[in-house]
N, C-alpha and C positions, 0 to 999 in steps of 0.2 A: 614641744610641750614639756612644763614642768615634771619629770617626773617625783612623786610623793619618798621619803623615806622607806628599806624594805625593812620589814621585821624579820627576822631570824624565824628557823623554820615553824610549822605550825606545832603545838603541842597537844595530843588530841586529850589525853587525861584530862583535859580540862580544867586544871587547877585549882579543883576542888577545896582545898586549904587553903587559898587563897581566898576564891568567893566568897568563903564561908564568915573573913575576917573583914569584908569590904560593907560601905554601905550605900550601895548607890542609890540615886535619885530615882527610887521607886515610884515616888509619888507623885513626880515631875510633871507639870501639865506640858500640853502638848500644845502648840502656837500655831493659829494661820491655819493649812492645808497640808504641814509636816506632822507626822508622827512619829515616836520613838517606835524603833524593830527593836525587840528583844530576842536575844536566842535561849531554848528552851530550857536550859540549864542553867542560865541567867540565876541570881541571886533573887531578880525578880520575879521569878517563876514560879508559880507552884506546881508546873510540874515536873521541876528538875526530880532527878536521883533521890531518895529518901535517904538511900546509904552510899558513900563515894564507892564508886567503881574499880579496879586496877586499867592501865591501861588498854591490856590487851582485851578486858571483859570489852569497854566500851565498843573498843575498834568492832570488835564482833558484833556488837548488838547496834550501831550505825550500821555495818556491812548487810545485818540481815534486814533492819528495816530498808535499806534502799533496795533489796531484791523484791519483796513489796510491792516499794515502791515504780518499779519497774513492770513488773506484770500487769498492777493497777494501768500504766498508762499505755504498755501494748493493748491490755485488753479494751483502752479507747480509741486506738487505731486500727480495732481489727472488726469494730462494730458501725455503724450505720451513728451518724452525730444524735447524742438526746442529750436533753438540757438537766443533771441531774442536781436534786438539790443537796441532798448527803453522798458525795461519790466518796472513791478512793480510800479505801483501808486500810493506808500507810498513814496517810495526810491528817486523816480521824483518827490515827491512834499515836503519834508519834508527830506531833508536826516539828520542824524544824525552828521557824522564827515567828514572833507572834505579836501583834499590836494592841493598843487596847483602844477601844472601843465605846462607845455610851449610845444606848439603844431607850427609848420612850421618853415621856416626858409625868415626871421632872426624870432627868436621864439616871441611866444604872448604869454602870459601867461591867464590863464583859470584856474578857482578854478573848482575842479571836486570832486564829492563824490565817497568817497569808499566804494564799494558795496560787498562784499564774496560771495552773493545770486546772483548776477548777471555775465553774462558773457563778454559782449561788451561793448565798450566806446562810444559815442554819445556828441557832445555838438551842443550847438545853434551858428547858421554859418549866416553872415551880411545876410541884408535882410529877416531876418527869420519875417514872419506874425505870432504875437500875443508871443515871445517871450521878457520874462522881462530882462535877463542880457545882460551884455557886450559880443555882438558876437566873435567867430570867423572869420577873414576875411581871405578866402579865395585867394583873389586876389594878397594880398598883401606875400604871401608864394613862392617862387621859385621852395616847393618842392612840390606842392600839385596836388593831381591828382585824377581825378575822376574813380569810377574802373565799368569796361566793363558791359554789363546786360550776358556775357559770361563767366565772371570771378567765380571760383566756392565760391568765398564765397557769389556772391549774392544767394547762393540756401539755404546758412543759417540764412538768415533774415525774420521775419515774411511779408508776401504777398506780395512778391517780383514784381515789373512791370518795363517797360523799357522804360524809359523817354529819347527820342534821343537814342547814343547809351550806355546813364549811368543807373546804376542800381538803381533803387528808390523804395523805400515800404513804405508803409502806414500802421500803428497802429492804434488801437484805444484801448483806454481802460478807466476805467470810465466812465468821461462828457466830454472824452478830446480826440481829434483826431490828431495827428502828423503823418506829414511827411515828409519824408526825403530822402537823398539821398548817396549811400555809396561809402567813399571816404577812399584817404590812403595820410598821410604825417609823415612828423619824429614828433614823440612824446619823450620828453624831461622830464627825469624823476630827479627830483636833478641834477646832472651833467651827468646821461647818456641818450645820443640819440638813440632812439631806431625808423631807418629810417624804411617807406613803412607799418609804424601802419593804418591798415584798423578802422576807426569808422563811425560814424553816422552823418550826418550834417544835424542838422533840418533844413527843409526848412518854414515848419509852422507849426503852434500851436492851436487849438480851444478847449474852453471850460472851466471848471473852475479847473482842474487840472495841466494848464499850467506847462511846466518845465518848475525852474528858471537857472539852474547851467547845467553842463555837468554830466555824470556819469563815474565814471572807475571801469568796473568789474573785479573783484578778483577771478572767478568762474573758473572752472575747461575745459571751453568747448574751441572748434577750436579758439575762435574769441577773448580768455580772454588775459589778459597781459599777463597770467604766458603762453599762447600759443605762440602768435607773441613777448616771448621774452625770450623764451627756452634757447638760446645758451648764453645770457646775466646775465640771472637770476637764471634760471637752476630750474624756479619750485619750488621757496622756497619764501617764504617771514614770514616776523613777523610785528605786531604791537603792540604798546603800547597805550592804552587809558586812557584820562584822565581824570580825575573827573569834572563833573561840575561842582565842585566851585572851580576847580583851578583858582586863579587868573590870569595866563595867558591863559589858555585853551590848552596846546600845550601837545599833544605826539608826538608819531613819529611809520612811516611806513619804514621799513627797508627789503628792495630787495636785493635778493640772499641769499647765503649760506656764504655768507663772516661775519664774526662777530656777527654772531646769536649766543644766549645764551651757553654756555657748560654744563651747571651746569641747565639741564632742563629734567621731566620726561614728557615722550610721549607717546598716545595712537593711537592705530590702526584708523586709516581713513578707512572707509567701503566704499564701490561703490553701490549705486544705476543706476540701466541701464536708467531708466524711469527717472531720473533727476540726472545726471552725475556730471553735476555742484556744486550741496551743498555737503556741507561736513561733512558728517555723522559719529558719533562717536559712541558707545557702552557705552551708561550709563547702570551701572546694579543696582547701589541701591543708594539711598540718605538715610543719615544722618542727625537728627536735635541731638545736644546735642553728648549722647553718643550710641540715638539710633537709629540701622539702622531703619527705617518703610516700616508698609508694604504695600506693592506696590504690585499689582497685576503683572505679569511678562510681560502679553501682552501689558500692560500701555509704559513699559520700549525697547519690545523686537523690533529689525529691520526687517521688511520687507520690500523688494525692488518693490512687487506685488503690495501692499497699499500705501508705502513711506510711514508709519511709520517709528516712532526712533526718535533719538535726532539728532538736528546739531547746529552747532557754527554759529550766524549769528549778522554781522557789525550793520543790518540795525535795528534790532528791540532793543526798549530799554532795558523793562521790559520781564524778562524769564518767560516766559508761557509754561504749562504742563497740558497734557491732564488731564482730570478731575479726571480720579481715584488717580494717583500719584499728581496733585495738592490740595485735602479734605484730604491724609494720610499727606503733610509735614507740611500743614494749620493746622491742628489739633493737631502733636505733636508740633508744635509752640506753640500755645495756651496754652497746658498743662505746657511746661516748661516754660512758661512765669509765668502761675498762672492761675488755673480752677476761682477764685476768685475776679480777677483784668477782668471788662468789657469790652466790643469788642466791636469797633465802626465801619464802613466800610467811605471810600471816593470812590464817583465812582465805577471802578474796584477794586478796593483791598476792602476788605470784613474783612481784620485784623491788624484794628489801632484801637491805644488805646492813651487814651488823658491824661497820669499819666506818670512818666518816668519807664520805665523798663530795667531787665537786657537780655541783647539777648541771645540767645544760639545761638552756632553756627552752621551754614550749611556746608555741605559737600557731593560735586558731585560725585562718587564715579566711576570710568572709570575703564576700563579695563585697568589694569598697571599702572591707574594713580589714585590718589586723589588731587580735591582742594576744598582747607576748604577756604570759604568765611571770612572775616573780617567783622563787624559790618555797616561799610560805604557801602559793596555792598548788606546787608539785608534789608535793613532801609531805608527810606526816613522820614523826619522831615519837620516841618511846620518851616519857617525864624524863628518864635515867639517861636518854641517847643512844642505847643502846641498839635500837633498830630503827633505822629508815627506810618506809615503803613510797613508792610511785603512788600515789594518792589518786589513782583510776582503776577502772578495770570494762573488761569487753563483759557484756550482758550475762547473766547468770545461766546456768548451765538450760534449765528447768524455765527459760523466758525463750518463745522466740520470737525476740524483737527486732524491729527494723530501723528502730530508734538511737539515735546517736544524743545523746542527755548532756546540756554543758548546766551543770550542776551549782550547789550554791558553793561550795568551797573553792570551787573556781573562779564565782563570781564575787568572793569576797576583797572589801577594800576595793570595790570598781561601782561607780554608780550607771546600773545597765537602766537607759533611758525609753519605755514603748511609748511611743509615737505613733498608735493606731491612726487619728487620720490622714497622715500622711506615709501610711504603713512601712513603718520603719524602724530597728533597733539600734539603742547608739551606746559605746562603752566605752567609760575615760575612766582612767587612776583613780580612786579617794582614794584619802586616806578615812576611815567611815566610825570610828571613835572617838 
């Protein structure tokens, strides 16, 4: 197989100065069943940085949101499966990459993050109290309608009550308390409509968690797109991610089975019952270099009882592995770096060094599949060079997780293919800008 050009290591500052001087294809419509991904920082975003960052502020404040992020999805593997429509207080407050969207008729357009961890859609609907973006207006749709407190998807929302005769629930989580109310109108995906889409319409917002954006989940449950758009999409989708220092910021999300890669190797998708939604895969061994390491089996193995295992997820950056298999791939790093050349830590990462080195390569080692990482998704670099960290870390001290996360900066520049009916994941090289 062709392998694509590597770029040179990742630069996480983001290159702020640069963005700031570009003017990408904001307005760019979207063709067919593909959508452009944006990442949050994007030129196109509004909700990048107000003021550039130094690099190390960022590295910190990605590092804290994926701690977050982390706990959010132990604490969905530590509970009994519910189908929620606002989950995760990482994803709602920071999401990583984002699509745009066109919700009623004549359509609005709504930038919504894309979630794999998550099941349902939600955005903020006019009149919402303590909500920062551009709402949803309701009123102004021909197609929109509120759905009954009889209707059976209100029984899959978290703490469902009946406001009139419309179905409303209230969340909390964090510092932050929303609620809302659940409603169905055509959602507009690139050019397909996809009528009688049930989501979430915030009605209010409290605390310092606030959503700013809507969410669209990518999850496997009743309430997810690949559900309410089974006969459209058929259950498949792919995306490509793009580097943070692309200059435009653009990959692409691409719906259904039409035009998805050929020339892709894929691994068994596993079902947990107790969180249906994630998409769990079979890592059995990792590779630094040319050697596999060793890894205690239970580190690596899937249990549906614990939620253990590994899964593929949009929302967190940095791939995190429980701690016995994250000290064996940290260590044979080190070694093959050089027992002699000194370890410095930033934060979470615990192995940078401030002299230039040669990488070795990583490799995720799947059931029927392998991908060897590139240098840009091991690495993170200081703008200046002056520091290079191992761009992973084992679960946060304060998480205890059983979750092994292959993250999106791993997953960048790769187009990762789900293939739920024939429950399968598949990952080949793009190049994804």
């Amino acid at each position: 197989m062709k392998i694509p050009f590597l770029f040179t290591p990742l630069v996480l500052f983001l290159l702020f100065s640069l963005a700031q001087g570009l003017n990408p294809k904001c307005d760019a419509q979207d063709h067919g069943s593909t959508l452009q991904v944006f990442h949050v920082f994007s030129p196109c975003s509004p909700f990048r940085p107000s003021k550039p960052m130094s690099w190390e502020e960022s590295v910190l404040q990605l590092q804290a949101k994926d701690q977050a992020r982390m706990q959010y999805l132990s604490s969905l593997v530590a509970r009994k499966s519910v189908v929620p429509i606002a989950s995760g207080r990482q994803i709602i407050q920071s999401p990583t990459y984002i699509v745009k969207a066109k919700i009623g008729t004549p359509a609005q357009t709504l930038l919504m993050a894309m979630d794999t961890s998550n099941d349902a859609a939600w955005v903020p609907c006019t009149g919402c109290v303590g909500c920062t973006s551009t709402p949803f207006a309701p009123a102004k749709s021909t197609t929109f309608r509120y759905l009954g407190c009889g209707a059976p998807q209100c029984k899959q929302v978290p703490n469902p009550t009946c406001s009139g005769r419309a179905c409303a629930f209230n969340l909390t989580y964090g510092s932050s308390t929303v609620a809302a109310k659940l409603v169905r109108d055509t959602l507009t995906l690139a050019t397909d409509p996809v009528p009688s889409y049930t989501f979430g319409c915030i009605q209010k917002a409290t605390g310092s968690s606030v959503p700013p954006q809507g969410l669209l989940g990518l999850g496997r449950g009743p309430l997810s797109l690949l559900a309410q758009s089974q006969n459209l999409y058929q259950s498949t989708f792919s995306y490509c991610l793009p580097s943070f220092k692309a200059l435009n910021f653009t990959g692409s999300l691409r719906l259904g089975p039409v035009a998805q890669p050929k020339r892709i190797k894929f691994t068994p998708l596993l079902k947990n019952p107790r969180r249906s939604s994630l998409y769990y895969v079979n890592l059995v061994a990792i590779r630094v270099g040319r050697r596999i390491v060793d890894i205690p089996p239970a580190a690596l193995a899937f249990n549906p009882t614990t939620g253990a295992g590994t899964i593929f997820d949009s929302g967190t950056v940095f791939t995190r592995l429980v701690e016995p298999a994250y000290t064996a791939v940290r260590n044979e790093f080190r070694r093959r770096v050089g027992r002699n050349i000194p370890v410095t830590s930033l934060g979470g990462f615990d192995t940078c060094y401030t002299v230039p080195i040669v990488t070795p390569t990583i490799t995720f080692m799947f059931s029927g599949m392998n991908v060897t990482l590139p240098p840009d998704n091991i690495l993170i670099h200081s703008t200046a060079g002056s520091i290079t960290c191992l761009a992973m870390a084992a679960a946060p001290d304060n998480v205890n997780s059983v979750l092994n996360v292959i993250a999106n900066m791993q997953q960048q520049n790769h187009r990762v293919l789900y293939d739920v009916p024939n429950s399968r994941l598949g990952v080949a090289r793009e190049l994804c800008t």
